[in-house]
N, C-alpha and C positions, 0 to 999 in steps of 0.2 A: 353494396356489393363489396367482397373481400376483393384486395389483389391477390396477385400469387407471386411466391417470393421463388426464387431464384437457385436456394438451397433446399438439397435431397440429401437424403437419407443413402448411403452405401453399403454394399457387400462386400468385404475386401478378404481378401484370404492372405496368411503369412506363410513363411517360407515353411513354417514347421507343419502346417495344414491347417491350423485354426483358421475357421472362418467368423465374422463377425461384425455389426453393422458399425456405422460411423457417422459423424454428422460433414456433411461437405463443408462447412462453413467452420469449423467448428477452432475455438482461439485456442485450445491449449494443445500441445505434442498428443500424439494418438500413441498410446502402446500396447503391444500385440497379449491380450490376458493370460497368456499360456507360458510364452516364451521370455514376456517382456524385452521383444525387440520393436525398434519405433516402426509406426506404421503412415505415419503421418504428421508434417509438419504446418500449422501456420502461415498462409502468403499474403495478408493482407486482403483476405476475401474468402477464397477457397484453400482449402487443404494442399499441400502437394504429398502425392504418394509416397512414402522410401520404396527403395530400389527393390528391396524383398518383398513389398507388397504389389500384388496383383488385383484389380479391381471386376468382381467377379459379375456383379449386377446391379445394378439402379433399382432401389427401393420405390414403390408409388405409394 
């Protein structure tokens, strides 16, 4: 039997409209493909969001 890990998949929209998915876990800066403004920075686990980024839905 597999576990289940703890990191999901995101929907995150930027300030400019791009929507696009993300990895919750994920180690290196996230930046927005369109605008190239950061969407997401590295904590030690999970992601934290920048301020311009809005979290629009949970991937399953």
């Amino acid at each position: 039997m597999k576990g289940r890990t703890k990191s999901q998949f995101w929907r995150v929209k930027c300030a400019c409209g791009n929507e696009q998915n993300i990895f919750s876990a994920a180690t290196t800066p996230v930046a927005c493909l369109v605008c190239n403004a950061p969407l997401a920075t590295p904590r030690g686990g999970r992601v934290q969001l920048a301020e311009k980024a809005t979290l629009v839905k949970v991937l399953e």
